[in-house]
N, C-alpha and C positions, 0 to 999 in steps of 0.2 A: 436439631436435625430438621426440622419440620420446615423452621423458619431460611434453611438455607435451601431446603426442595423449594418455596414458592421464591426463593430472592432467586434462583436461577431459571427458575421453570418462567415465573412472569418475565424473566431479560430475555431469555427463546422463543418464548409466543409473542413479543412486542418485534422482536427482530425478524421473526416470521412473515407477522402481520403486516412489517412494512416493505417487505420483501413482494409480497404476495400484491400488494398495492401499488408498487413500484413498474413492477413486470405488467401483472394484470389487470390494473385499470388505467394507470399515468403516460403508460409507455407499454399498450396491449398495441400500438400500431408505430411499425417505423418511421420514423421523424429525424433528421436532423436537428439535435441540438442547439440551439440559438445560445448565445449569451448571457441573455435577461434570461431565461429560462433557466441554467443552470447557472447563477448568482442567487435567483430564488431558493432553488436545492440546498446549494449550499448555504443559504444562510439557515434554511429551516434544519437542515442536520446538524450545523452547530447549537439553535436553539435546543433542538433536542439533548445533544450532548450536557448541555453547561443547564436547564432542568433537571436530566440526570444527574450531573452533579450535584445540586441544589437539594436532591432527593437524599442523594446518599448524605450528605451534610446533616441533614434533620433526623437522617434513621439513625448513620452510626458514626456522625460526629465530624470536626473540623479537620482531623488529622486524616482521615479515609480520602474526605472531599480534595486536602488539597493532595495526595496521592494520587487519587483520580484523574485529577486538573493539570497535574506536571504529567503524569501517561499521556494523557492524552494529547496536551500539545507535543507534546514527543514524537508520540507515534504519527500524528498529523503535519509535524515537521520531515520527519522522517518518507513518510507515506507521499509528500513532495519529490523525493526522490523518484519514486516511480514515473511522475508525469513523464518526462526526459524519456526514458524507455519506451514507452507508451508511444511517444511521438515517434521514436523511430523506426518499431514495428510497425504501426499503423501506415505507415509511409512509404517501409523497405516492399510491404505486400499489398499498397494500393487499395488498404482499408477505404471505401468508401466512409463520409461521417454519416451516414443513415443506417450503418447497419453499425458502428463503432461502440453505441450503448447498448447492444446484446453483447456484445463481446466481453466488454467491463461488468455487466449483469452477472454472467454464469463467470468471468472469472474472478470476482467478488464473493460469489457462493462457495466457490471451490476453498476460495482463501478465506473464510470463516472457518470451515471444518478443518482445515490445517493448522490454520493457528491457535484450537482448541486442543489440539496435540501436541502440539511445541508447548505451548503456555503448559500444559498437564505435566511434560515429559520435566520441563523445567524447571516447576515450581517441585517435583517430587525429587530431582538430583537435588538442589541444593539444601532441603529436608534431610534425606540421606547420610550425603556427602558434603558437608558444610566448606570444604573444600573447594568445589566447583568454583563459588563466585570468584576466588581467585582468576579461573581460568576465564571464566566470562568475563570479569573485569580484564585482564591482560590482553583478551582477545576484540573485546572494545575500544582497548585503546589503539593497538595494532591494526585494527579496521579505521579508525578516524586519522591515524597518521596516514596511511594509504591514499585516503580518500581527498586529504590533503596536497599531496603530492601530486595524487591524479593530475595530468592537465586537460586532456580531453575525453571525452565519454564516448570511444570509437568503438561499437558493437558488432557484433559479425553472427546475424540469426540463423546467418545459413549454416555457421561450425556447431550450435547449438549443438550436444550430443543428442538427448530427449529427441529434436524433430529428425533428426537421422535416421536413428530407432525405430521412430513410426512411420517416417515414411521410406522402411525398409520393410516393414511387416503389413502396410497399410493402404490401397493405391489413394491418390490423391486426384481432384478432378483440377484442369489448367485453369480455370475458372472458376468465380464466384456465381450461387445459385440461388439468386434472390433471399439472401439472407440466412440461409440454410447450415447445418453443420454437417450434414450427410445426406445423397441419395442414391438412390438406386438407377443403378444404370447395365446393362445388359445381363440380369436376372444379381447382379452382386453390389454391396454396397458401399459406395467410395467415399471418403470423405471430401471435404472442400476444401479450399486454403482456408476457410475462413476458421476452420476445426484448429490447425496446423497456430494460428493466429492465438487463436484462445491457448491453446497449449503451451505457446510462448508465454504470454499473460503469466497463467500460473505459474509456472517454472521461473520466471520472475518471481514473482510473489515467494515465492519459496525460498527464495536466495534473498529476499529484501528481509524473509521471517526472522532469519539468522542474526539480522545484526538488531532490529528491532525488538523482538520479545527479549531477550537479554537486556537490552537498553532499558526499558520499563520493571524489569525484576531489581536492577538496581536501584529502583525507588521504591517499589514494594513487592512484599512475596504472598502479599492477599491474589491468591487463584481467580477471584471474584473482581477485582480494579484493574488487574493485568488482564485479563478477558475482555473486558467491557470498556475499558478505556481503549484495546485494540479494534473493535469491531464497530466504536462509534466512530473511529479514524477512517476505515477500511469502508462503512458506508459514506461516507461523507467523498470520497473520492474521485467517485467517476464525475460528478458537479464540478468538483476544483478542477479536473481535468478540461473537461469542455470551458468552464469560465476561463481558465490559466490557458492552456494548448498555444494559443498563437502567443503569447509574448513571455513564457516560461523561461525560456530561451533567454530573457532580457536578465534573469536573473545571478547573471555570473556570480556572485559570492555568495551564493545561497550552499552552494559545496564545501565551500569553507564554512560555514557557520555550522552546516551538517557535523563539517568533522570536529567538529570542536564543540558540539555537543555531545557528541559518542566520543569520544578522550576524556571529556568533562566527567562523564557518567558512568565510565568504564573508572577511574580514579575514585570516583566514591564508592564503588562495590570495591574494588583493590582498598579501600583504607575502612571497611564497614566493621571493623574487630576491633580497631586503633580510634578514628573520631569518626560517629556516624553524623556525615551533612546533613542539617534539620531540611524536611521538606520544603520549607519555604523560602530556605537558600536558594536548594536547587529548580524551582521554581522563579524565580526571580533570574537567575544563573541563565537557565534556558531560555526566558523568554528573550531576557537584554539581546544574549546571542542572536537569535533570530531578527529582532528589532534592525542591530548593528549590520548582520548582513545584507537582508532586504533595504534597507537606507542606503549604502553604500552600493546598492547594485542599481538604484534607482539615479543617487550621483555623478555616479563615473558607468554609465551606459556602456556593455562591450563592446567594440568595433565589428567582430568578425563570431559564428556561434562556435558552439563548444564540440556539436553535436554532432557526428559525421557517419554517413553510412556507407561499408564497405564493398558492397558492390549494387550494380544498377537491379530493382527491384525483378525480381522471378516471375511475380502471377502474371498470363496473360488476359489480355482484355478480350472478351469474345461479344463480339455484337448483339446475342443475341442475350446474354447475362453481363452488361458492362459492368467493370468493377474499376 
């Protein structure tokens, strides 16, 4: 017991710490992300990650580590998916990029503490009710044919139920206000679009939780490698964002490869009673995947993008707060 309060207590005060380092000293003033800036991110998050690995290998052995190692590219494969979204809200609502990594900040916090409850809620159903994986597995495969099928990523943030909601209980100001999530204005306190923005994020996020934390329970039901192989994905993000953003878009058969690793993965929880795939199948499984679709998309370049937004962006620009 002792030893699992300090394995989880030191994973939240390291996650903390770089949190608190991230916001408040790297990025304590708004900036535009540069390229070379976030390619250094990201590569230092994935050092972090696959050290982590390296850690858990030597505490509790070769078979945790490569659990760890297939989450994680999983959910970093997976967590690819978001950029696509990301590009089109930041666009639909005339995100400035200076104010674009607070937004990815707090809705990266947000999606830490949620998927600490999906991961809890899920690893204690299939505890339970050994039954479930059936349903996660069927439900991963039925999300990867879908995803397959998809042809384009046509989003529509203004049907969003959630921003209707709030911006039915909530006033909202026309404009962005120097980076801000809320102010006050004629003695009451209005939010911003850029509040409305983050909200999107999340709500994202929540919908992305769904097929991903299932996707990782299919390789393991340690609460400890499902947690931490999510969260090292999930910081690692907003970097690949700013590195990937403008040429994401190049990547047409990265969808396919997506869905063919959640098919892939949804098929070994559906056969986990019958023949359980050694991890370093499916590790090897995933990666090729990935490999094959990224090469292929680098080959045969799209002609036209995938990505389309449904109607002309809402926030207006005000002279004296340009956004």
């Amino acid at each position: 017991m002792l030893s699992e309060v300090l394995l989880w207590g030191g994973f939240s005060l390291f996650v903390l710490t770089m949190l608190i380092l991230d916001l408040g000293v790297f990025h304590r003033t708004a900036h535009v992300v540069k390229i070379k800036e976030a390619l250094l991110w990201s590569a230092l998050w994935i050092a972090l990650a696959l050290a982590f690995n390296a850690g858990i290998y030597f505490w509790q052995g070769p078979v945790k580590a490569l659990e760890f190692l297939t989450g994680y590219l999983i959910e970093e494969a997976l967590s690819v998916d978001n950029l696509f979204v990301f590009v089109v809200i930041f666009s639909y609502f005339r995100v400035e990029p200076l104010y674009q990594h607070r937004v990815l900040f707090w809705g990266i916090l947000g999606a830490i503490i949620m998927r600490a409850f999906f991961i809890a809620m899920g690893v204690t159903l299939i505890k339970q009710f050994h039954w479930v994986i059936y349903l996660f597995g069927g439900f991963l495969v039925f999300t990867g044919v879908k995803m397959a099928l998809q042809k384009d990523k046509e989003l529509h943030p203004e049907k969003n139920p959630l921003l209707k909601l709030f911006r039915r209980y909530t006033p909202v100001t026309e404009s962005y206000v120097d980076g801000k999530f809320f102010v006050g204005r004629k003695g009451r306190t209005m939010a911003t679009p850029l509040f409305v923005v983050l909200l999107l994020v999340e709500a994202t996020d929540l919908m992305f939780a769904v097929d991903s934390i299932p996707a990782v329970l299919a390789i393991t039901h340690d609460p400890f490698i499902v947690y931490t192989s999510n969260i090292f994905a999930i910081l690692g993000l907003r970097s690949i964002f700013f590195a990937l953003s403008g040429i994401i878009q190049l990547f047409q058969y990265l969808q396919y490869g997506l869905a063919a690793i959640l098919v892939f993965v949804g098929v070994k929880m559906l056969l986990a009673d019958v023949y359980k795939i050694p991890v370093t199948i499916a590790l090897g499984v995933v990666a090729s995947i990935l490999a094959v679709s990224v090469i292929a998309s680098i080959a045969w370049p799209p002609k036209e993008k995938g990505i389309h937004l449904s109607v002309d962006p809402v926030v207006k620009k005000d002279p004296a707060n340009p956004a």
